[in-house]
N, C-alpha and C positions, 0 to 999 in steps of 0.2 A: 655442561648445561648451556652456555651462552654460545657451544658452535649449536648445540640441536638446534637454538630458538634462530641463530642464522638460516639454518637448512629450513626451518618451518618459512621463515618470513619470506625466503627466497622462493618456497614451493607454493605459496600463497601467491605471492604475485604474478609468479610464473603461470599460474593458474588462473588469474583473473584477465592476465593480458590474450593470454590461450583463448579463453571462450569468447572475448571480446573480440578479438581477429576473427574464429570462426565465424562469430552472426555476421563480423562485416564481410567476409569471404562469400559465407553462401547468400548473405543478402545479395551481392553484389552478382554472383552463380545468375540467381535464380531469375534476377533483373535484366541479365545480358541473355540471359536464354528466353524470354518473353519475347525482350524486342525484336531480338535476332529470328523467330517464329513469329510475330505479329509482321516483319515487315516482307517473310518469305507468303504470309495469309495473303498481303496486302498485293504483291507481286503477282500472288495466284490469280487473286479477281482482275488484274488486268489484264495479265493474260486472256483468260476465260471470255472475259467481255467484248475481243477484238475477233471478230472475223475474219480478217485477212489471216493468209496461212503463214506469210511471212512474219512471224513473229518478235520482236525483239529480241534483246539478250536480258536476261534475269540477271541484273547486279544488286548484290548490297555494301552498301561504301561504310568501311570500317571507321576509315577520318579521311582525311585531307589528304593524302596521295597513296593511298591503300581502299580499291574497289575487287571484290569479289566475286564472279559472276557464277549462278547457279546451273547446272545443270537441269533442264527441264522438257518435257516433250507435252503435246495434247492428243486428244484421242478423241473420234464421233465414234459412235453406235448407236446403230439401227437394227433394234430388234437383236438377232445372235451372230451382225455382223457386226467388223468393227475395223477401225482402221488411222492408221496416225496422222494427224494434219499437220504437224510443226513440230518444231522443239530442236535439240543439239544433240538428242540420242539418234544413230543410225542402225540398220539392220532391226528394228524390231516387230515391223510389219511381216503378220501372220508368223510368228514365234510362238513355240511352249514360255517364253517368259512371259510376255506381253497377254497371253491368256492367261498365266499363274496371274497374274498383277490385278489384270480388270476382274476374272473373279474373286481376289481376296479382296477388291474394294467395292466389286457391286453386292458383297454378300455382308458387309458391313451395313448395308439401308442407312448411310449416312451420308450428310453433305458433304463433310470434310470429315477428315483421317488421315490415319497413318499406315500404309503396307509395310510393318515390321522386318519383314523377308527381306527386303529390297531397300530397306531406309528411304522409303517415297514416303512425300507430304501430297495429299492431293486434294481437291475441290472438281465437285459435281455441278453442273446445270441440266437443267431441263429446258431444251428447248421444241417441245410439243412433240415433232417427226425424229426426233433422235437426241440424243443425250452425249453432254460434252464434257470431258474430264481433262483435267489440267493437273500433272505431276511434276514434283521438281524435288531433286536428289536433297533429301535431309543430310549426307554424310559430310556435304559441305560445311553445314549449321553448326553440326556437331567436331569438326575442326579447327575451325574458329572458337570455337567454346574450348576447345580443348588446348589451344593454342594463347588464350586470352590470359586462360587459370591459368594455365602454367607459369606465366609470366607474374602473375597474381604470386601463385606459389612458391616463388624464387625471392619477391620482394615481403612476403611474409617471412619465409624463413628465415632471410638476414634480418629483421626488423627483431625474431625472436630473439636471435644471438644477441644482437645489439642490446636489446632490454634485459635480458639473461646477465651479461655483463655488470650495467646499470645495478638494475636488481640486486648483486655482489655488492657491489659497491655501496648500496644504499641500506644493505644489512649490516656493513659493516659499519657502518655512519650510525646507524641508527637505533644498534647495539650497544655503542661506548658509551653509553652514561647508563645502562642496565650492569655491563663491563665493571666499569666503575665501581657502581654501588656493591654489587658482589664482592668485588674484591675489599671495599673499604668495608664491608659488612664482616666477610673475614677475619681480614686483620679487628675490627672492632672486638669482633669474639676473645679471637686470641689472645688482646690487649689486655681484656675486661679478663680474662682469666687468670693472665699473668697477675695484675694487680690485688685480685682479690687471693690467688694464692700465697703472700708472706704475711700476711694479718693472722690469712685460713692457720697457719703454720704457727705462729709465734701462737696463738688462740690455743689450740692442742697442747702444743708443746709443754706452757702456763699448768694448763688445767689438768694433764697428767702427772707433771712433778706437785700441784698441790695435793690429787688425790694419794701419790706414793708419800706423800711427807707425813709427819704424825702433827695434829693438830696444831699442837704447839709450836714445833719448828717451820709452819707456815711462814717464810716473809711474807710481808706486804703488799712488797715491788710483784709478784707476778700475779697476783688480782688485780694490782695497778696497767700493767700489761695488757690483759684481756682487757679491762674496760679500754684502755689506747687504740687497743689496735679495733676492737668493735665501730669504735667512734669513727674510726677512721675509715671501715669497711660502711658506715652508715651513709657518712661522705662521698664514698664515691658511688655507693647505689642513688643516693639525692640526685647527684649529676647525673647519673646516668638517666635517671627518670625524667630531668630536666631536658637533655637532649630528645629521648623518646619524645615527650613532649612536643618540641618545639619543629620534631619531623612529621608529628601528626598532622594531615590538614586539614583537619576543622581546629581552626585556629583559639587557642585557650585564654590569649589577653584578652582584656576590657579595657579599650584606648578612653582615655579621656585626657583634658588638659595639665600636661605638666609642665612645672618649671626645673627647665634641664637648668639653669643656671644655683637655684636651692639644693637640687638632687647633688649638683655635682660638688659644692660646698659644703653639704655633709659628710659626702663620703672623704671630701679631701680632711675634713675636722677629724675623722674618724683613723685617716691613716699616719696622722702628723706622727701620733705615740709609735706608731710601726715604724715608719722610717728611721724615727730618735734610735730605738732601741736598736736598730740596721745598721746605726753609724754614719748614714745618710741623711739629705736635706731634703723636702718637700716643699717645693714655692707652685704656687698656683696663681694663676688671672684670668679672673672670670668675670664675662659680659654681664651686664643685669637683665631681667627680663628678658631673658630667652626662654619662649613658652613653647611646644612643642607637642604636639597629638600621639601619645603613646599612653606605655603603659608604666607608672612611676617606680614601682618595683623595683622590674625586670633592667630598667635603663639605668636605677643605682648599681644592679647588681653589675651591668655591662662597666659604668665606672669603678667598681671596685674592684673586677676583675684584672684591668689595665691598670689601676693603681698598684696591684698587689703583683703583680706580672712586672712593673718598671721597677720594683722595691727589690723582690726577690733578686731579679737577674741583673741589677745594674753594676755598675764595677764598685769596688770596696772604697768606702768613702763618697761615691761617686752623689750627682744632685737629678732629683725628679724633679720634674715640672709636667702642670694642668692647666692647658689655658681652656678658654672656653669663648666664641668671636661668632658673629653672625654675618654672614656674608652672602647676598643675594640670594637672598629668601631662604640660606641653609643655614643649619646650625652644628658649627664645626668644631669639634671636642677633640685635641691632640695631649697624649702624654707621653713624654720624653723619659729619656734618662742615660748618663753617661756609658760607654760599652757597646760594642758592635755587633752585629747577626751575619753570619757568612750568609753572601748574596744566595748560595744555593740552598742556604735550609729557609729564605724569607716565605719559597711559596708554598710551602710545608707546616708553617706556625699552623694553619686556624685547621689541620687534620685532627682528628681525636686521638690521642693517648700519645701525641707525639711534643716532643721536647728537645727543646733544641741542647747546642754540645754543653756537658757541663763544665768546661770553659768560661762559661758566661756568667756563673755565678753559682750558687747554691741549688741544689736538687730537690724539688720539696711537692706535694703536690703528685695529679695524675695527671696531667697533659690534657686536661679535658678545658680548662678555664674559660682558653682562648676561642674553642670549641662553639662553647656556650655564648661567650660574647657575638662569635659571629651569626649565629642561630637567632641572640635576643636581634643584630642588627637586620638581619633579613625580614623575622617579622615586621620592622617598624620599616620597614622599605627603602632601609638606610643604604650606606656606603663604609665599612672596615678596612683600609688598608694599612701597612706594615713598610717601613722604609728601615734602611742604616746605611750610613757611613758619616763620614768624617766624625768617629769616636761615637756618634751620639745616633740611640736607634729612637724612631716614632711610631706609634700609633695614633691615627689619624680618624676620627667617625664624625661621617655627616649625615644629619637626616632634614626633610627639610624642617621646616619651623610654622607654626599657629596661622593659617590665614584669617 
């Protein structure tokens, strides 16, 4: 899929630059062939206009040390004679050519013209007693043109390679976050699969041994069962939904003024009983009056995420901390806790369904939390990051704060 939409974008562009070279190609054609004929027109009439036999030379000056000089001859007739008074062509006085010539252009009834045969440009006068014609060799005009493009045609077709290349280059650039998302989209599947198949399993398993058992000998424990593992398949469809959510954009909070510094002292009141029971400590310090334009919810739910995230995974016995500080014009939420994160799984945390090594503590949970946390942080146009070492790992959120 994502080489097609390469080979599309690349055929796309290739295509745009294509027709946009052609209009400047023949614009440019059809500009150099005017002037290159307006200025052999322009040459004619002077020609024509001079009565001296000795003629000048017919040039047209390309640029600046490139002149061209046309091949041209003039003609009187009188009546059904005729006969040549100048020009650079020789021998053509009383010829089969020079009669093919003037009848294909006195049979034209035209001022000016073109003797196709012979690639002549010509211009007629009347001068009362006899009539005077002035020709000059078109095949000059037309190798100059033909010599211009080409040179045109050499600097188009490296310009296509060149952009041809480009083009690669900027499908592949411009594919990795389509890349990306496929793939994380994927593996999402596959996660979301995995997860909900040992519920799906223990669920079945439950509810066929209660239907083989006879009433009576029903335990408890596997109706107990089903309702756990449901609860638990309820949990991660919520989050999943949550996410969904929070990828949609038309955006589903309702900002108004909260106090991140109340939010975040409930939720720490709320997880003191957790960490007791954990064998852990919870100490928090928290600024007052930190008011902040979100949505009050979603930004307990983000600290109680990182609460339950430092409890879960911190070392045994180990102490959490919640500060809470306001520091030019942000509002900076860090929660700690004793225990390290290998530097290579840190920029992995906030993937969905991912979990770092169980090393680090207890396995509990879908790998979605952190997920979430960074979803609610994005909406509020915040900042999430992840640190560890020396023993002690952080998470860090700043959003700014209430102007």
């Amino acid at each position: 899929m994502i080489r097609k939409l390469r080979l599309k974008f690349v055929a796309i562009c290739m295509a745009l630059v294509t027709a946009i070279l052609a209009v400047v190609f023949f614009s440019v054609y059809f500009a150099m062939q005017r002037n290159i004929e307006d200025l052999s027109r322009q040459l004619l009439h002077r020609v024509i206009q001079q009565d001296d036999p000795r003629h000048p030379e017919i040039a047209i000056s390309l640029d600046r040390d490139r002149v061209v000089y046309l091949p041209y001859f003039t003609v009187n007739v009188w009546g059904s004679t005729a006969y040549v008074t100048g020009g650079t062509y020789t021998d053509l006085e009383d010829t089969e050519v020079l009669a093919a010539i003037l009848n294909d252009c006195l049979s034209q009834n035209r001022q000016e013209g073109v003797v196709q045969d012979y690639h002549l440009r010509y211009l007629r006068r009347n001068n009362g007693l006899y009539e005077k014609l002035a020709f000059v060799d078109m095949s000059m005009e037309q190798a100059m043109l033909r010599e211009m493009m080409g040179s045109y045609l050499i600097i188009g077709g490296t310009a296509l390679l060149l952009l041809l290349a480009v083009a690669v280059l900027l499908s592949w650039w411009a594919t990795q976050p389509v890349e990306r998302a496929w793939r994380q989209q994927r593996q999402f599947l596959s996660d979301a699969s995995h997860e909900l198949k040992t519920p799906l399993t223990v669920i079945l398993s439950n509810a066929e041994m209660l239907e083989s058992s006879p009433l009576e000998e029903r335990p408890a424990r596997w109706a107990d069962n089903i309702h756990s593992e449901a609860r638990r398949m309820r949990s991660l469809v919520e989050e999943m939904l949550t996410l969904a959510r929070a990828d949609s954009p038309t955006p589903a909070a309702v900002f108004g003024d909260v106090s991140l510094s109340e939010a975040a002292e409930d939720c720490a009141l709320a997880f003191e009983p957790v960490a007791f029971e954990a064998g852990k400590t919870l100490e928090y310090y928290l600024a007052e009056e930190v008011t902040v334009p979100g949505d009050g919810e979603k930004l307990r739910r983000l600290v109680s995420i990182l609460l339950d995230n430092a409890i879960k995974y911190s070392a045994p016995g180990g102490a959490v901390s919640l500060t809470l500080e306001k520091r030019d014009r942000q509002a900076v939420l860090a929660v700690s806790n004793t225990g390290e994160i290998p530097a290579e799984q840190l920029p992995r945390l906030f993937e969905r369904f991912y979990r770092a090594d169980s090393s680090r503590g207890e396995q509990s949970g879908f790998g979605l939390g952190l997920s979430i946390a960074d979803a609610i942080t994005r909406e509020h146009k915040g900042a999430l990051r992840a640190e560890s070492g020396g023993g002690v790992t952080r998470f860090t959120f700043s959003m700014p704060v209430k102007r």
